[in-house]
C-alpha positions in Angstrom: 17.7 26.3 -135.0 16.5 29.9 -134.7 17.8 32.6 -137.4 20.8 34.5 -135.0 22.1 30.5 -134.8 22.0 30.5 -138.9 22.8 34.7 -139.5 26.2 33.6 -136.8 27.3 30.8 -138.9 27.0 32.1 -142.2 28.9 35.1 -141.1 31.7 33.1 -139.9 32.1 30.7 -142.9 32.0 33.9 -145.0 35.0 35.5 -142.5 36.7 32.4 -142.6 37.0 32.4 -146.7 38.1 36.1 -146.3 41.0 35.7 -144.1 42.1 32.5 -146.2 42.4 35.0 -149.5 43.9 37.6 -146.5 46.3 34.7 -145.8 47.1 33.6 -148.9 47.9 36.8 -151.1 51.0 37.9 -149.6 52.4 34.5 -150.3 51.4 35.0 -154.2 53.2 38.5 -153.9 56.0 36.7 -152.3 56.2 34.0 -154.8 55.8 36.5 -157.8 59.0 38.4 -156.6 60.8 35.0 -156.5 59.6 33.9 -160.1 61.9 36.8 -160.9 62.2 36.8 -165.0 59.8 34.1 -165.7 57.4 35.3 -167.3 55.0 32.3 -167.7 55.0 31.9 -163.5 54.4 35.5 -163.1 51.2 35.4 -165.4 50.1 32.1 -164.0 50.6 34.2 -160.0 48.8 37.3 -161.4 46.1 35.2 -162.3 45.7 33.4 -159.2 46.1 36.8 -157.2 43.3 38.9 -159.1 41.0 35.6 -158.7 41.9 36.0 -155.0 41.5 39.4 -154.9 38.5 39.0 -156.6 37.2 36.3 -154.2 38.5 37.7 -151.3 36.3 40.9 -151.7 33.4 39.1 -152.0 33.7 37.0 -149.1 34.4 39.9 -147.0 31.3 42.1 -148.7 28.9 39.0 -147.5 30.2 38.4 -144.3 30.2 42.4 -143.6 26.2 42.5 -144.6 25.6 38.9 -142.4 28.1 40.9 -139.4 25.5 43.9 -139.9 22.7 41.9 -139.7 23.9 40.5 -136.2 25.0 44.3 -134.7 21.8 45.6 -135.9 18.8 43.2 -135.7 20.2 40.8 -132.7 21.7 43.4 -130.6 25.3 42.5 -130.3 26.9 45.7 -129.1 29.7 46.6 -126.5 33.1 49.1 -126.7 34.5 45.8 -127.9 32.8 45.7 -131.2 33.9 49.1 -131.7 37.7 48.0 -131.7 36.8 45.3 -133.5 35.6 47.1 -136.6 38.5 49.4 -136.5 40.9 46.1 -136.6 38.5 44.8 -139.7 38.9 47.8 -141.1 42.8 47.8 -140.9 42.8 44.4 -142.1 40.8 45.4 -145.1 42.8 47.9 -146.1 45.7 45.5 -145.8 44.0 43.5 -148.5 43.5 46.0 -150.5 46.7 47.1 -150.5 47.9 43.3 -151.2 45.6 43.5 -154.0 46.9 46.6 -155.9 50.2 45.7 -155.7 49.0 42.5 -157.6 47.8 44.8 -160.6 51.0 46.7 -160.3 52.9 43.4 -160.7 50.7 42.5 -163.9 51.6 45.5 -165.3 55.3 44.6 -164.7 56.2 47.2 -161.9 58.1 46.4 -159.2 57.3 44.7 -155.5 58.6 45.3 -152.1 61.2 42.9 -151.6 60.6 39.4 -150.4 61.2 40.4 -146.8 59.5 43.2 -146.7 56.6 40.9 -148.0 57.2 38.3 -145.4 56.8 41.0 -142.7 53.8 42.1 -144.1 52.7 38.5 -144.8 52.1 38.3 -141.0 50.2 41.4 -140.4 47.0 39.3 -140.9 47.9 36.8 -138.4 48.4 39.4 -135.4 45.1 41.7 -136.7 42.8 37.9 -136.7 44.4 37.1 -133.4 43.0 40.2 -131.8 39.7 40.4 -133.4 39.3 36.8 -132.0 40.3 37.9 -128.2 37.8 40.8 -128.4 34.9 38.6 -129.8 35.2 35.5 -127.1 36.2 37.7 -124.6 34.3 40.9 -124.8 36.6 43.0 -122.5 34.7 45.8 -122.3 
């Protein structure tokens, strides 16, 4: 197999364990506003959510260099790409926002409330669901 075959891969297994930490820590912000009082299941969700966050941005830090290395060494280019970044970038900062209301949680501040999390639970899906149309389909 040639290198774009490997550099391809290894940026989608590195995208895929991003958007499973994307996924996933809404549902720990949703499940820490439902612990409500306890404090030992809110410590044990805290924990899990910073080691998310944590893994999360390193996932997406590797697969960003790999997605770099496909843009600027093999060429792949197009108005498409463009939008694409801008939707990675949105969904990025959604993390990040996921991820600092995980610190303000361990330091016993509030949360939005459960359905205000569930509604921004499925932010990620839409925002993945487009980047995926724009990469098999190149539009323009």
């Amino acid at each position: 197999m040639n290198a774009y075959v490997w550099v391809k891969s290894l940026h989608l297994l590195f995208v895929m364990g991003w958007v499973a930490a994307a996924f996933y820590l809404p549902r720990i912000l949703i499940n820490l506003v439902e612990a409500g009082a306890d404090v030992a299941v809110r410590d044990r969700l805290v924990l899990m959510g910073r080691r998310l966050v944590r893994f999360g941005h390193v996932m997406f830090g590797i697969a960003v260099l790999l997605g770099m290395v496909l843009w600027m060494h093999f060429g792949i280019a197009g108005g498409w790409m463009h939008v694409k970044l801008v939707l990675v970038a949105l969904l990025f900062a959604h993390f990040i926002v996921g991820g600092r209301w995980v610190r303000r949680a361990a330091s016993g501040a509030a949360l939005p409330s459960t359905r205000a999390l569930r509604w921004f639970n499925e932010v990620p899906v839409f925002g993945l669901l487009a980047i995926i149309v724009l990469v098999i389909g190149k539009p323009f």
